[in-house]
N, C-alpha and C positions, 0 to 999 in steps of 0.2 A: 439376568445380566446386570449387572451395575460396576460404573465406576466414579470415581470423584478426583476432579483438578480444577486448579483456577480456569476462569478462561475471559475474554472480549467479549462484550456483549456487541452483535454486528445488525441484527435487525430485530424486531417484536413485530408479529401480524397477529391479528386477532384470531382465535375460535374458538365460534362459538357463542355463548353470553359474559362469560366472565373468565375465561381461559387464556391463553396468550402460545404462541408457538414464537419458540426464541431460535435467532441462528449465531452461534458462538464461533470464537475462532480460538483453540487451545493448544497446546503444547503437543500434547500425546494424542491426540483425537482427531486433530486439524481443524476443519469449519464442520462444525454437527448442529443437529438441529432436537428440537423437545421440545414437549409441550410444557408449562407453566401455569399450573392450578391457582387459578386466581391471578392473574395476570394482567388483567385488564382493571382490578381494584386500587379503587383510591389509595387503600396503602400499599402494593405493590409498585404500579404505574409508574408513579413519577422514579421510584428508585432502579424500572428498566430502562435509561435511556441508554440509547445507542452511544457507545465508547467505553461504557461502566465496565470496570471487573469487579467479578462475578466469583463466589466460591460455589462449583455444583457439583451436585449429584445427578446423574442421569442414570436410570433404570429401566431396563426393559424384559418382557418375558424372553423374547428373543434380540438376536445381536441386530438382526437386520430391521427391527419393530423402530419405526418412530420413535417411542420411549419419552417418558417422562424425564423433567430436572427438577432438582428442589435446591432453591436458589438462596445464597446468601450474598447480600453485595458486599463487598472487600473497599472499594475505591470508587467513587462518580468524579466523573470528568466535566460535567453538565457545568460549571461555573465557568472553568475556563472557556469553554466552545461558546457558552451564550455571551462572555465578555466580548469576544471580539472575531470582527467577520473574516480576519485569517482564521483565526482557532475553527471556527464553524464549518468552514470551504474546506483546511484541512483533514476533520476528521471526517467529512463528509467523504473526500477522496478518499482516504486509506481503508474504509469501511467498504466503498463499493468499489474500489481496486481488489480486496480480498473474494468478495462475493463474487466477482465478474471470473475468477480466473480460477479458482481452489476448487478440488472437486470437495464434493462430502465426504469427509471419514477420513483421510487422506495425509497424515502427520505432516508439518512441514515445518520443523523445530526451528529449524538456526533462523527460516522470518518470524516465527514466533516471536525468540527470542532479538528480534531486532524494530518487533512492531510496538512491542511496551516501551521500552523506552521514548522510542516518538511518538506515543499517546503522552507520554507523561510529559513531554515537552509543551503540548497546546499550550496555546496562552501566551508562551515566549516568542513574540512574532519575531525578534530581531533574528534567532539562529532556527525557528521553523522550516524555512523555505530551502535552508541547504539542508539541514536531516531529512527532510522529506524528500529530495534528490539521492541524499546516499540510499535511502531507505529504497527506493523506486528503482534505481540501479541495481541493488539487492536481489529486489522483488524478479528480476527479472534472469538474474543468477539464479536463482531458485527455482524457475522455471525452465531453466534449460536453455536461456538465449543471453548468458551472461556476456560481457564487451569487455576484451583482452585489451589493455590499455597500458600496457609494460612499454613494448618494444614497438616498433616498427614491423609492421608485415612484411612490406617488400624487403628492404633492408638488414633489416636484425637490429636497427640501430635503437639507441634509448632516447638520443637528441630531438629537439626541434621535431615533437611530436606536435602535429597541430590540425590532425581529421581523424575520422573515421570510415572505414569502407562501410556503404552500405549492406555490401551484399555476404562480407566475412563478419562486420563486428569489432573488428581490431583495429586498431591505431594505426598511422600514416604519418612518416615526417613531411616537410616540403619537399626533400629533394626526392622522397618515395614517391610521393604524389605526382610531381613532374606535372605534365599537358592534361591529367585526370584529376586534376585537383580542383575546378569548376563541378565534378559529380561525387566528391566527397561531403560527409556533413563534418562540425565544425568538433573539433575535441575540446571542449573547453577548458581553461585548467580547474576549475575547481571539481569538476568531477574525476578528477587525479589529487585532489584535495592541495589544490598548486595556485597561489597569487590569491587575491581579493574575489569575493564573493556576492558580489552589488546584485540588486536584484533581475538586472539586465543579463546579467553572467547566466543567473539561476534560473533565468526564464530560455536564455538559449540553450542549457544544458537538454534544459526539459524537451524541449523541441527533437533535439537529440532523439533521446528515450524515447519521445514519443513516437518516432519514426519507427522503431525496433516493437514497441508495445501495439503499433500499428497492424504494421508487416508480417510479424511473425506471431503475433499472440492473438490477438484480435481479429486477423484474418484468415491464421494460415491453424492455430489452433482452436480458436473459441468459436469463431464464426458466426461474432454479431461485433458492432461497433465496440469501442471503448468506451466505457460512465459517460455520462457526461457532467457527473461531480469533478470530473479532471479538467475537463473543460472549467468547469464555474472556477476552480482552484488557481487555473491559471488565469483567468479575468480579474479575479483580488489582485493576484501578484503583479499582474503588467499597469494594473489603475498606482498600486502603490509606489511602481518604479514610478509612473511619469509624474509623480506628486511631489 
């Protein structure tokens, strides 16, 4: 069995003496895993860090076999993330957001293709912190607990949308909400990509998601907590709002 695509390099653990077991995250493959001959060597090493793309090859006798990669790096990311402690907290989140949730093997294209582009953003901390909110809304469209944010549940209406149900996911005007609008969360607008996006916006959006990435991922699919790189991620961002 062998194939070859780019992919995310998402973690390196050792084995062995000089070996390396990489976990990628790819296009056509999803999050897969292989071993790394020589992986752990001074000229290898430093060009596996976690965020790199990656050009591999993985081969195996059989499809279900561990399997070897033979690695080419394409792009390191490693400047950006060590300049600066968003970049770092960043890719530290979106690396163990994928791990925590993706099974093995598993394609899941269209985050794929929406997680390079916010790797390739590190470093830009000024527009980070909202792509890594669309990106996480995404994340969770992809999993099957995406948040209908069009219209009005009760209502039908498009107006003076301004919650979300807990319990559906979907949008809520004022007058839909009525006397249940103390057990709504908050819609905010820029996760309708609507008004200014301060970092106080970004941190309550996240609260948001985080309730839903809580409730239904975390608890109700995966059945262990959420990273707590998500945690660290949003500790940078609330120190930088009150600065």
């Amino acid at each position: 069995m062998e194939w070859r695509e780019e992919g995310l390099l998402l973690n390196m653990r050792s084995h062995g003496e000089s070996s390396a077991i990489a976990s990628v995250f790819t296009r056509d493959h999803g999050m897969h895993s292989g071993i790394v001959r020589g992986g752990q060597s001074r000229k290898m090493a430093p060009l596996l860090q976690s965020g790199a793309q990656l050009d591999l090859t993985w081969r195996a006798r059989l499809e279900d076999h561990l399997g070897s990669f033979v690695v080419e790096p394409i792009r390191s990311r490693a400047a950006a993330v060590l300049g600066s402690r968003m970049a770092l907290a960043g890719a530290g989140v979106v690396v163990a957001m994928l791990q925590f949730a993706l099974p093995e093997r598993e394609p899941h294209k269209d985050l794929y293709d929406k997680t390079l582009p916010l790797m390739d953003l590190l470093g830009q901390d000024a527009v980070w912190p909202l792509a890594y909110l669309q990106w996480e809304m995404s994340f969770l469209t992809e999993l099957g607990f995406g948040l209908e944010l069009d219209t009005c549940a009760a209502t039908g209406s498009r107006d003076d949308l301004a919650f979300i149900s807990p319990k559906s996911g979907r949008a809520v005007s004022r007058i839909g909400a009525g006397e249940w609008a103390d057990r709504m969360l908050p819609l905010v607008p820029c996760m309708n990509g609507e008004g200014e996006a301060e970092d106080a916006d970004i941190l309550s959006a996240l609260e948001t998601t985080g309730f839903f990435l809580k409730t239904r991922l975390a608890e109700g699919q995966v059945g262990k907590p959420l990273p707590d790189a998500r945690q660290r991620f949003l500790d940078v961002l609330r120190k930088r709002a009150k600065s």
